[in-house]
PyMOL CGO cylinders between C-alpha atoms (Angstrom):
from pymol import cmd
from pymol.cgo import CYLINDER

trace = [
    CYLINDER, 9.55, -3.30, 78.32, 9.81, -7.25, 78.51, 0.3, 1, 1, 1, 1, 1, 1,
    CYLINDER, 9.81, -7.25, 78.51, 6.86, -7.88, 80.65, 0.3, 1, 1, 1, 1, 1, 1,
    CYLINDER, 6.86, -7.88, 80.65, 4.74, -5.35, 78.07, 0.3, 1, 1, 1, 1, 1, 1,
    CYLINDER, 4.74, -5.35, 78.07, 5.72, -7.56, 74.86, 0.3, 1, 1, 1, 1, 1, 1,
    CYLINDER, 5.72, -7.56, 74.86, 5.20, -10.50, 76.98, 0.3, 1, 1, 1, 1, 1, 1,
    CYLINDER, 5.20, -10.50, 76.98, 1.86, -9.54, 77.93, 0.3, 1, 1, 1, 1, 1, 1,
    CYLINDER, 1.86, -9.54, 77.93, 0.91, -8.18, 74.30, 0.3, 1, 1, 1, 1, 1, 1,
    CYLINDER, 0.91, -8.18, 74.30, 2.23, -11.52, 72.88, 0.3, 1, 1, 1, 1, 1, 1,
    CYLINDER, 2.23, -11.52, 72.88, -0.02, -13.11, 75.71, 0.3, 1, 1, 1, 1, 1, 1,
    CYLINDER, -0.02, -13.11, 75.71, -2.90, -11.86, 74.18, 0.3, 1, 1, 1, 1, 1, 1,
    CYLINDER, -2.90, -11.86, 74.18, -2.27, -12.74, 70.68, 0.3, 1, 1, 1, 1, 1, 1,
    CYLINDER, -2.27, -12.74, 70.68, -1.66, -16.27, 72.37, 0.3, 1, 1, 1, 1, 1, 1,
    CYLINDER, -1.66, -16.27, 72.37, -5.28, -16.11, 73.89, 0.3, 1, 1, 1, 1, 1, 1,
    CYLINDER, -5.28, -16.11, 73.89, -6.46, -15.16, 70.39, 0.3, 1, 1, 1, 1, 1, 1,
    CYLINDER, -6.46, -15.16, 70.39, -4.83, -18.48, 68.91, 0.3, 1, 1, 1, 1, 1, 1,
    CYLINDER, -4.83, -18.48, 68.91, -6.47, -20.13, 71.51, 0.3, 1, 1, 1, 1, 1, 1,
    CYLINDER, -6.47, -20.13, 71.51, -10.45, -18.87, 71.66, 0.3, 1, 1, 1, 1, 1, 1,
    CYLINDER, -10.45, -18.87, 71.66, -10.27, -19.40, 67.91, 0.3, 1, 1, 1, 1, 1, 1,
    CYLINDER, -10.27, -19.40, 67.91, -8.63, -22.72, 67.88, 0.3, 1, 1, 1, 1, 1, 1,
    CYLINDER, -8.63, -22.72, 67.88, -10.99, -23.77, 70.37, 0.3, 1, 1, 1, 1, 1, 1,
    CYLINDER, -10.99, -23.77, 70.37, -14.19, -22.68, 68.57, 0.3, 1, 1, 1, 1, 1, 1,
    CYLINDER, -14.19, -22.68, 68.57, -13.00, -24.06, 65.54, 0.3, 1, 1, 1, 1, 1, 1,
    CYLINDER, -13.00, -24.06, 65.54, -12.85, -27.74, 67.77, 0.3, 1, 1, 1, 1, 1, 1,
    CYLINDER, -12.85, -27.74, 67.77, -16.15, -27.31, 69.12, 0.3, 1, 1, 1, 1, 1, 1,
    CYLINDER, -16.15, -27.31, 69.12, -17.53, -26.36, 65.18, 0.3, 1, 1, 1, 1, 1, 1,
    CYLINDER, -17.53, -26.36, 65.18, -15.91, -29.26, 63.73, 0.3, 1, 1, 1, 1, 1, 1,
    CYLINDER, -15.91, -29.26, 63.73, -16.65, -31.60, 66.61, 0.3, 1, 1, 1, 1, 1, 1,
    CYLINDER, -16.65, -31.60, 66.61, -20.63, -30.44, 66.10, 0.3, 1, 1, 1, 1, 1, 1,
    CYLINDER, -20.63, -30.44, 66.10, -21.28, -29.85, 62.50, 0.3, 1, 1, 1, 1, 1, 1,
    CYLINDER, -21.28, -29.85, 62.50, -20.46, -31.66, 59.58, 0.3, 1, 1, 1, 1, 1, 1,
    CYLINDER, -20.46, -31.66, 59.58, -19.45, -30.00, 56.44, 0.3, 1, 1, 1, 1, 1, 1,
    CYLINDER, -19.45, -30.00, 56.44, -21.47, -27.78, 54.78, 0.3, 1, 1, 1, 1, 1, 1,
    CYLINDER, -21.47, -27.78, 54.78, -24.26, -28.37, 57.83, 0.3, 1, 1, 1, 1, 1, 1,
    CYLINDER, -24.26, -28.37, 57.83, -26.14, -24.99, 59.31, 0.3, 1, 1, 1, 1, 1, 1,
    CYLINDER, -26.14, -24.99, 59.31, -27.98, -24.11, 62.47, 0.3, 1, 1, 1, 1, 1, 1,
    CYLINDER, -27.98, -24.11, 62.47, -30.21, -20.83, 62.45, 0.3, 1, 1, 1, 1, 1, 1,
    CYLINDER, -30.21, -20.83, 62.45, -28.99, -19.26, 65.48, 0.3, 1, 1, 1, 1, 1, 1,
    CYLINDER, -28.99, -19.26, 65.48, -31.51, -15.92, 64.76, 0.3, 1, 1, 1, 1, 1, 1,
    CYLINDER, -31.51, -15.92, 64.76, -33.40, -14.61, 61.55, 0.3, 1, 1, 1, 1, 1, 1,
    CYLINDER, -33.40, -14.61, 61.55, -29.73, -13.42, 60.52, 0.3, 1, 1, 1, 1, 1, 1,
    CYLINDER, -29.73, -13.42, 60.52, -26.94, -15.13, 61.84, 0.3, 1, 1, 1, 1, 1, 1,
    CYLINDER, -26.94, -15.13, 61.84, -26.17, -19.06, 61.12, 0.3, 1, 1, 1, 1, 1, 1,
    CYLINDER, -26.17, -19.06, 61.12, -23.39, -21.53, 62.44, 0.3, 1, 1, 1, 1, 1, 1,
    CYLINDER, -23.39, -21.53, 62.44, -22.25, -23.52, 59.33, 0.3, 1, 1, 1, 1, 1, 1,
    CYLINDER, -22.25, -23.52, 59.33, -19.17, -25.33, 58.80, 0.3, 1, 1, 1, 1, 1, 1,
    CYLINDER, -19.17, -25.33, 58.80, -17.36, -24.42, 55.51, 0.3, 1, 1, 1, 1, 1, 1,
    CYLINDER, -17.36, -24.42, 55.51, -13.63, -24.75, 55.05, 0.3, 1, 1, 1, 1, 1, 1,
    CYLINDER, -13.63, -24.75, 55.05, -11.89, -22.03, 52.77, 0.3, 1, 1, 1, 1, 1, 1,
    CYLINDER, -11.89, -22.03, 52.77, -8.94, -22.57, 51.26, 0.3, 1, 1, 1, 1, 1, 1,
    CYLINDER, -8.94, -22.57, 51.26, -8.32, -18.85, 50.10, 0.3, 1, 1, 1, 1, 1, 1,
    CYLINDER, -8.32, -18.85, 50.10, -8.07, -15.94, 51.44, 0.3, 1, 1, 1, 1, 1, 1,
    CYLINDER, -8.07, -15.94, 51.44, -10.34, -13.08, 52.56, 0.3, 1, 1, 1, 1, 1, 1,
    CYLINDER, -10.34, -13.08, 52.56, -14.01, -13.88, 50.83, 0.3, 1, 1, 1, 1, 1, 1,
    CYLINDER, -14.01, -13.88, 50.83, -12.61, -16.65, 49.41, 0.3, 1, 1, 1, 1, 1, 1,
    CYLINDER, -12.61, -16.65, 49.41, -9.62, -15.17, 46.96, 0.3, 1, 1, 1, 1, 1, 1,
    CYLINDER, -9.62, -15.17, 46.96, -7.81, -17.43, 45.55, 0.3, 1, 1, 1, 1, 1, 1,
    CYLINDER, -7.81, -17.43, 45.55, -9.88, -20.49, 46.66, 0.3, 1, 1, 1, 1, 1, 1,
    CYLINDER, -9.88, -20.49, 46.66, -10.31, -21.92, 43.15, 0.3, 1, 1, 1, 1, 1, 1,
    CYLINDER, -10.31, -21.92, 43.15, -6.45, -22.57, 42.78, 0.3, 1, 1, 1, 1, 1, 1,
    CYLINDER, -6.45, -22.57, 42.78, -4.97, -25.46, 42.45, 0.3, 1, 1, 1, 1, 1, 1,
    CYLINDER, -4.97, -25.46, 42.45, -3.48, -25.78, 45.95, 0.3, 1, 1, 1, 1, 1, 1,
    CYLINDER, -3.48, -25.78, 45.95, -0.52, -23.89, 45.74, 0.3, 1, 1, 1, 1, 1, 1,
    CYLINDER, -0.52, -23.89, 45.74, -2.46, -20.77, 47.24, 0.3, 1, 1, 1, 1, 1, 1,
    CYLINDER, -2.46, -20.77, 47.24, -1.96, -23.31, 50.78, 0.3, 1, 1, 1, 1, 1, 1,
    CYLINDER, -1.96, -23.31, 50.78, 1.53, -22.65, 51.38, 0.3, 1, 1, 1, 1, 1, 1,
    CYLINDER, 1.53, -22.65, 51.38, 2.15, -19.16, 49.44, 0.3, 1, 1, 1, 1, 1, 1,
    CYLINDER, 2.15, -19.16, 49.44, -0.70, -17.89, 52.27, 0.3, 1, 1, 1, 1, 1, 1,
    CYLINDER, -0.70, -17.89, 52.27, 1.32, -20.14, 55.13, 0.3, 1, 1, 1, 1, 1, 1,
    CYLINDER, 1.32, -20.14, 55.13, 4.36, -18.30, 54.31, 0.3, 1, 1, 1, 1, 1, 1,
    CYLINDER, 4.36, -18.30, 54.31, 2.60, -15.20, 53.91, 0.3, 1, 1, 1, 1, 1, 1,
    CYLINDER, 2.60, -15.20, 53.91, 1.28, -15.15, 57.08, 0.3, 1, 1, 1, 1, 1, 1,
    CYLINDER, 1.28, -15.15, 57.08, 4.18, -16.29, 58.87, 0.3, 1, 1, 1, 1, 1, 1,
    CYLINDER, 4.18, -16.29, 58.87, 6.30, -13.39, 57.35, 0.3, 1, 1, 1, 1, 1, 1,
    CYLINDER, 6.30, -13.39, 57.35, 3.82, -10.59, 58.56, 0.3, 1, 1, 1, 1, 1, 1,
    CYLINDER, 3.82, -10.59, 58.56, 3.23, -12.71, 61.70, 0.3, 1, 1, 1, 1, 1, 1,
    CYLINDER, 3.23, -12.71, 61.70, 7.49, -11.96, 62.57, 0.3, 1, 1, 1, 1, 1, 1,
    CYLINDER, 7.49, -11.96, 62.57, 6.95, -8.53, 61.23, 0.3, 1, 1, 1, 1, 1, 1,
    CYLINDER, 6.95, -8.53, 61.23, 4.37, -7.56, 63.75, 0.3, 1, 1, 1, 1, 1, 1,
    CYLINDER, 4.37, -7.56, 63.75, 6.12, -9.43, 66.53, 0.3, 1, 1, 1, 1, 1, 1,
    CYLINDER, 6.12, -9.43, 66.53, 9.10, -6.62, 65.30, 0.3, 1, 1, 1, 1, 1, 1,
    CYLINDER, 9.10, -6.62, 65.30, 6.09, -3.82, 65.50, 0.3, 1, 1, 1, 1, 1, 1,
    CYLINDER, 6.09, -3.82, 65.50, 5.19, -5.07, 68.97, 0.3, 1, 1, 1, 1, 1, 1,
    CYLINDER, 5.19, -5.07, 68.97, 8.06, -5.32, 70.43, 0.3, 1, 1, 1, 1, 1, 1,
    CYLINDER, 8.06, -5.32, 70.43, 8.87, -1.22, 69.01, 0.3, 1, 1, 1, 1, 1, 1,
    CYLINDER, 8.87, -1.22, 69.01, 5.98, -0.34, 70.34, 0.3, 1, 1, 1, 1, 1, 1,
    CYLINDER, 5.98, -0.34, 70.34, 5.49, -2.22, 73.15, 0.3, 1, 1, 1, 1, 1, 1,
    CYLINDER, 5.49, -2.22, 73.15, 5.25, 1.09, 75.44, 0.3, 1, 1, 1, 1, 1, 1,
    CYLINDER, 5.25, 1.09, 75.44, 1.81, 2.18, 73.81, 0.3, 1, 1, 1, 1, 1, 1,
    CYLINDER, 1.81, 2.18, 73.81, -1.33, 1.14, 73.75, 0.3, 1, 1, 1, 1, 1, 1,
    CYLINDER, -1.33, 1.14, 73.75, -3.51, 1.10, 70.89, 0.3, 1, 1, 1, 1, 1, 1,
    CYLINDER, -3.51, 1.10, 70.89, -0.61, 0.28, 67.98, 0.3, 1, 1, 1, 1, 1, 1,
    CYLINDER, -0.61, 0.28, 67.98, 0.48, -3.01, 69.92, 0.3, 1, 1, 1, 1, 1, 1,
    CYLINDER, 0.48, -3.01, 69.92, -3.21, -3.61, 70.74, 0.3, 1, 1, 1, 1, 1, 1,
    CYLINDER, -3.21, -3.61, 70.74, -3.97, -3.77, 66.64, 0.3, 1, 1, 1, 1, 1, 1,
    CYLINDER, -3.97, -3.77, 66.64, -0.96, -5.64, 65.98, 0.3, 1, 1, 1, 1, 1, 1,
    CYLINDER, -0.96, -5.64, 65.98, -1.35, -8.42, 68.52, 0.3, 1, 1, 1, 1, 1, 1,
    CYLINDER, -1.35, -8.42, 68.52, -5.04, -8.95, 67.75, 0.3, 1, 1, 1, 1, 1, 1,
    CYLINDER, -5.04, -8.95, 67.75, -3.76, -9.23, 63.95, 0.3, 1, 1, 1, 1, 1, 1,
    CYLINDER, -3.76, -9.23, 63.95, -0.61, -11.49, 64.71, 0.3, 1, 1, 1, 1, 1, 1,
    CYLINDER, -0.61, -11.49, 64.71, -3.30, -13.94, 66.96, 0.3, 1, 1, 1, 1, 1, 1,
    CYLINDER, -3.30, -13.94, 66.96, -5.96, -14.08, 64.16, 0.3, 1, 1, 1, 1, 1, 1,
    CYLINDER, -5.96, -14.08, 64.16, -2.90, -14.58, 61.52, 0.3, 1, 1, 1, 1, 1, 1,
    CYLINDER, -2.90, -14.58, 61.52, -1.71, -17.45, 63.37, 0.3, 1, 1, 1, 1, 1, 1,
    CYLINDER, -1.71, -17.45, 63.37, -4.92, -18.92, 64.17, 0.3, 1, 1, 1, 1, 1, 1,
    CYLINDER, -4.92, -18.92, 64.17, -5.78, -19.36, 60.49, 0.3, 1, 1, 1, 1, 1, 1,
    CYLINDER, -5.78, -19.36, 60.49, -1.86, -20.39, 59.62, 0.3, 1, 1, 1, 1, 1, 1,
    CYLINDER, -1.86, -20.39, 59.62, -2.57, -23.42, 62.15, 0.3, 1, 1, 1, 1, 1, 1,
    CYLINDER, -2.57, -23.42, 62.15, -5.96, -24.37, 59.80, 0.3, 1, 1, 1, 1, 1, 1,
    CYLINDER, -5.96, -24.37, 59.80, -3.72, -24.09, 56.50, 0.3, 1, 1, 1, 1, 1, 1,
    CYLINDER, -3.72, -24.09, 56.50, -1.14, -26.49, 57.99, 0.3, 1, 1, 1, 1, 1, 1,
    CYLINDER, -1.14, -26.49, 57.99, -2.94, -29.02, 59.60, 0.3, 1, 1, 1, 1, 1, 1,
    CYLINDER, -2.94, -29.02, 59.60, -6.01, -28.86, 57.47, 0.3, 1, 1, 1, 1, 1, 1,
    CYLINDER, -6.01, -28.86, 57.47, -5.58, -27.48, 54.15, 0.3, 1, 1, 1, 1, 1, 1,
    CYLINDER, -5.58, -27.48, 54.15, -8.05, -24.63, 54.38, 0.3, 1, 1, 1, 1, 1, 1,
    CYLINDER, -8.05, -24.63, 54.38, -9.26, -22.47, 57.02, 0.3, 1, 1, 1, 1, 1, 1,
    CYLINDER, -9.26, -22.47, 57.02, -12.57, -23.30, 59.26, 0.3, 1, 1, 1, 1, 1, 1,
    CYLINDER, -12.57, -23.30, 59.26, -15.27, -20.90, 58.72, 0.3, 1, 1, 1, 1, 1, 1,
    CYLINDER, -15.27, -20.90, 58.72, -18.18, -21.16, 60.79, 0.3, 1, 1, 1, 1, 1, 1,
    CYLINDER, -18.18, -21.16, 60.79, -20.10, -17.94, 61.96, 0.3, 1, 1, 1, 1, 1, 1,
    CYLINDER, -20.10, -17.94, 61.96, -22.12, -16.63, 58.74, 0.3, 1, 1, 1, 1, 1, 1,
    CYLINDER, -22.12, -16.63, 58.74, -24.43, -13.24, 58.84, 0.3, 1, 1, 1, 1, 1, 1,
    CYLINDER, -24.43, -13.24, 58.84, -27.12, -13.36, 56.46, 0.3, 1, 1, 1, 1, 1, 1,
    CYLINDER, -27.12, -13.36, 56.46, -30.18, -10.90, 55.81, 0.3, 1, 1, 1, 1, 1, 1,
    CYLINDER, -30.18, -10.90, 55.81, -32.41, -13.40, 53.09, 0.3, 1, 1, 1, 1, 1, 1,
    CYLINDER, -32.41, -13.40, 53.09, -30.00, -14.95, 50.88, 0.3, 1, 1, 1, 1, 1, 1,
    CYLINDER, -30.00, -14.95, 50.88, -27.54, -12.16, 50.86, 0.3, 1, 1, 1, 1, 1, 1,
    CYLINDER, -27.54, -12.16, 50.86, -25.31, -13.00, 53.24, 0.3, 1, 1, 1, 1, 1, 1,
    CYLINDER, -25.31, -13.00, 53.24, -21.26, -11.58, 54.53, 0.3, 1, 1, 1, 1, 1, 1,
    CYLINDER, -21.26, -11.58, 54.53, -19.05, -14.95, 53.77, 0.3, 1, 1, 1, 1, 1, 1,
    CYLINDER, -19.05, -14.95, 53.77, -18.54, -17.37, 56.19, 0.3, 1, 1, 1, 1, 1, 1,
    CYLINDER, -18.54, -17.37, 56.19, -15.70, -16.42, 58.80, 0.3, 1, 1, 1, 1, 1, 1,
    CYLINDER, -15.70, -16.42, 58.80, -14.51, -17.33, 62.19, 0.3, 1, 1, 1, 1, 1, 1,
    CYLINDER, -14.51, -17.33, 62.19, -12.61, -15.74, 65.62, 0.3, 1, 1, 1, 1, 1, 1,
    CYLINDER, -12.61, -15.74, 65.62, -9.01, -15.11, 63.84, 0.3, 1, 1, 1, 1, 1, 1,
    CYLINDER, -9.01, -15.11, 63.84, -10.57, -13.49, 60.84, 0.3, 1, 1, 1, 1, 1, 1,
    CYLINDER, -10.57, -13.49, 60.84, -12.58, -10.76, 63.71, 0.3, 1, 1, 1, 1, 1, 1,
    CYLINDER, -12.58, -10.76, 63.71, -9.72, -10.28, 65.30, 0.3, 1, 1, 1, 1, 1, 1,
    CYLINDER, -9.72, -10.28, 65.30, -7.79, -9.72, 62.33, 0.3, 1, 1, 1, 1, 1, 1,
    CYLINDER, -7.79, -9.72, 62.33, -10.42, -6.75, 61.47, 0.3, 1, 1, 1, 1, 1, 1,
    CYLINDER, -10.42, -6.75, 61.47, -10.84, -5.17, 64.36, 0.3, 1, 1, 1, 1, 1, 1,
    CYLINDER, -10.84, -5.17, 64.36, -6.74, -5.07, 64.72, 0.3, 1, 1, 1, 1, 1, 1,
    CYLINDER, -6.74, -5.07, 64.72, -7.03, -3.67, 61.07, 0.3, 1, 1, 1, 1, 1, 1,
    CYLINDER, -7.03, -3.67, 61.07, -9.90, -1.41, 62.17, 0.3, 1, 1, 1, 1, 1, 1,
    CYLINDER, -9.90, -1.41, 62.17, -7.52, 0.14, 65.37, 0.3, 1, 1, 1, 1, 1, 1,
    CYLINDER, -7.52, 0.14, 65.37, -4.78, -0.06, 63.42, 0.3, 1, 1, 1, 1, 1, 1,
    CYLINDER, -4.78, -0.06, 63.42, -6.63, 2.60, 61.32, 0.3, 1, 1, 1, 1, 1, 1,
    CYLINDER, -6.63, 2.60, 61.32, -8.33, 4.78, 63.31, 0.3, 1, 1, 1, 1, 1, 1,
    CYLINDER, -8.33, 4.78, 63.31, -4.75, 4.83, 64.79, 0.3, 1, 1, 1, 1, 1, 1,
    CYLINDER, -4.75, 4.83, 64.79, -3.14, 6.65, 61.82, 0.3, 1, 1, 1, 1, 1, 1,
    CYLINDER, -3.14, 6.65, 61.82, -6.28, 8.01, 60.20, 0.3, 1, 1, 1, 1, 1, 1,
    CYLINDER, -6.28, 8.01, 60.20, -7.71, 10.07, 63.92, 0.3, 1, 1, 1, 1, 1, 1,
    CYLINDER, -7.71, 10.07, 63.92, -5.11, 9.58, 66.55, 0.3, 1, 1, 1, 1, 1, 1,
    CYLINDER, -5.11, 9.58, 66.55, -2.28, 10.73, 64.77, 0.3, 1, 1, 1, 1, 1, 1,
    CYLINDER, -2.28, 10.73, 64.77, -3.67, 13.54, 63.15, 0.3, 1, 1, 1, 1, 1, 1,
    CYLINDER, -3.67, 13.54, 63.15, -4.46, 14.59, 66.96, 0.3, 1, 1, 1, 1, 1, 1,
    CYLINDER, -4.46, 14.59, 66.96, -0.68, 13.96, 67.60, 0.3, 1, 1, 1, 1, 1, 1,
    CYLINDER, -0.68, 13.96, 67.60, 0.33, 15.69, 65.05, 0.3, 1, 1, 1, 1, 1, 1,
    CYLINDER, 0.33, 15.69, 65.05, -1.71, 18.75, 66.16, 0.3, 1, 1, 1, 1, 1, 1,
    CYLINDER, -1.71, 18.75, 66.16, -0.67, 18.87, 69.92, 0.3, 1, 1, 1, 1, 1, 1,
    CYLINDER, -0.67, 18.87, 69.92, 3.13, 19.06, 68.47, 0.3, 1, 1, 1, 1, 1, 1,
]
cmd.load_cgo(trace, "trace")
């Protein structure tokens, strides 16, 4: 079962990496607040939020920095705990490693740069999804596994018994 948590951990450590690494390349290209059209709906632009998910909490006074640092860090040992229980499976550790990567992709932009980089921004017009970046997809499609886990697979469990 070691070489299993290893190898899920492995991944979330790939995650940390393709995200930190895009964030580089975005910061080491744009400036702040810059865009490039990339297609009629989908933009590269540098933002930096300092919230959460669509921006909660960004208007705070700062404090929001380290209550989300610690935050993340506590769910971040949680699902290394969930991981390691469920090493065995599949999809379960699959959701929680892709959520424990993104987590600590975007704890590394709190810490060394107050906020977290945003860059990849879907548009159609002027409405557009906010700004987010590789942690905060992996973080939703763990979320989105992690659900049709319980929601579908489980049921189907449930009914084999």
């Amino acid at each position: 079962m070691g070489s299993r948590l290893a190898a899920w951990l492995g991944l979330s450590a790939l995650v940390v990496l393709a995200d930190q690494l895009t964030k580089m390349l975005m910061t080491g290209w744009l400036q702040f607040g810059e865009a490039v059209r990339v297609t009629p709906f989908f933009d590269l632009v540098l933002v930096y939020n300092p919230g959460a998910a669509f921006s909660f909490l960004s208007s705070a006074s700062g404090w929001q920095r380290w209550f989300f640092v610690a935050l993340a860090l506590g769910i971040s040992v949680w699902l290394v705990l969930l991981i390691r229980r469920h090493a065995a499976e599949r999809l379960l550790p699959l959701s929680f490693a892709l959520v424990l990567g993104g987590a600590i992709g975007n704890v590394i932009d709190r810490v060394l740069h107050g906020a977290v980089i945003d860059f990849l921004y879907f548009h159609i017009g002027r409405y557009g999804w906010p700004a987010f970046n590789v942690a905060d997809s992996a973080i939703s499609v763990g979320v989105v596994l992690l659900v049709w886990d319980q929601l579908v697979l489980q049921r189907r469990r449930e009914a084999l018994r």
